[in-house]
C-alpha positions as CSV (number, residue, x, y, z in Angstrom):
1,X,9.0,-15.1,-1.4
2,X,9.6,-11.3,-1.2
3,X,6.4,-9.4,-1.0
4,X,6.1,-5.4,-1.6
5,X,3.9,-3.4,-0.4
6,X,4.0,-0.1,-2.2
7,X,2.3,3.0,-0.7
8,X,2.7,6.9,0.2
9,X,3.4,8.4,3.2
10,X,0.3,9.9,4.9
11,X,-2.4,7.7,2.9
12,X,-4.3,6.3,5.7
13,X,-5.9,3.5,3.6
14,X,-2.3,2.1,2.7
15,X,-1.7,2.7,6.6
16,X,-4.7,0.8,7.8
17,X,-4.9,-2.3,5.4
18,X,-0.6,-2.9,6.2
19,X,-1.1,-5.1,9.5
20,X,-4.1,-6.9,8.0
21,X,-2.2,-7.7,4.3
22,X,1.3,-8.4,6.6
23,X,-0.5,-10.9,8.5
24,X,-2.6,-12.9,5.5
25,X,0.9,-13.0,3.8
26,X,2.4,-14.3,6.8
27,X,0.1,-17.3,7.2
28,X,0.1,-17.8,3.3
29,X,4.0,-18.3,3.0
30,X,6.0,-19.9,5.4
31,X,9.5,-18.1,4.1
32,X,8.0,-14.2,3.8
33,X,10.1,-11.4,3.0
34,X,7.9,-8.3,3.6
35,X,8.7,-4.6,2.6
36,X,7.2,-1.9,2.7
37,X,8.3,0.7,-0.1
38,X,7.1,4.5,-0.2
39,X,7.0,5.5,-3.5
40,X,8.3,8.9,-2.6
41,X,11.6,6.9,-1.3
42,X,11.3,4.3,-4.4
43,X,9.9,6.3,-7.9
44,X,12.1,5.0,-10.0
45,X,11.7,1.0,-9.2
46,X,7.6,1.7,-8.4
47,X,8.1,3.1,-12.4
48,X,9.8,0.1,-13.4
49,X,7.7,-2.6,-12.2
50,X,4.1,-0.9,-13.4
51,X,2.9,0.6,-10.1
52,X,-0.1,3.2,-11.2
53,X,-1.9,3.9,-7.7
54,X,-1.5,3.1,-4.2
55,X,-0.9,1.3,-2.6
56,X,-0.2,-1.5,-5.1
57,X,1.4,-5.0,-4.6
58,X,4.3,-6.6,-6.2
59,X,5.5,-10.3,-5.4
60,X,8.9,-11.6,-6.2
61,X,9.6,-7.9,-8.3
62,X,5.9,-8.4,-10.3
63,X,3.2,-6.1,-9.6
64,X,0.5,-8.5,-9.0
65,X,-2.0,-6.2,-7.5
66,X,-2.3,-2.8,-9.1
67,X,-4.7,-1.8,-6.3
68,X,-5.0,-3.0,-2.7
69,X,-6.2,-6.3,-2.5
70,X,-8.2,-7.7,0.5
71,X,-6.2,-9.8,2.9
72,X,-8.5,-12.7,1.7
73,X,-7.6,-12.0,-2.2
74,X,-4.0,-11.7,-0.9
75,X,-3.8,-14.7,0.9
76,X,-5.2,-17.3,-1.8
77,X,-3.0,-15.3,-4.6
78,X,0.5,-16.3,-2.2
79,X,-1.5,-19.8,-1.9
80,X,-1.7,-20.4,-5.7
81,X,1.6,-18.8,-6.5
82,X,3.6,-21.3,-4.1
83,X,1.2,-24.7,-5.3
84,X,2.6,-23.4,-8.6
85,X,6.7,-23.8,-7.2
86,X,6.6,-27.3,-5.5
């Protein structure tokens, strides 16, 4: 599962929820692919999928949370999303 955390450089709420969503992804999904995306660096994809504000979260290249989640929310989204794929 590929998670993307989209945010912009020098927003320190994007900066100080990153460890803490990293983490709750990482005990959700056993196989995690985590990136993090400015949006400066990645306009035109951010465009594509949806993303409005920051920092947003896509999963598998949909924007699932148009604005930061808590690790918590997160965690039991991964969680229902992979019960869906077995």
């Amino acid at each position: 599962m590929k998670i993307e955390l989209f945010y912009s450089p020098g927003c320190q709420e994007c900066a100080a929820a990153q460890a803490r969503l990293k983490a709750a992804a990482q005990q959700a999904v056993a196989d995690l692919e985590w990136r993090e995306l400015s949006v400066l660096d990645e306009l035109d994809y951010a465009v594509e999928l949806g993303v409005l504000t920051l920092p947003s979260i896509a999963v598998d290249g949909e924007l699932v949370f148009a604005s930061l989640p808590t690790p918590k929310q997160l965690f039991e989204a991964l969680r229902r999303r992979t019960a869906r794929e077995t």
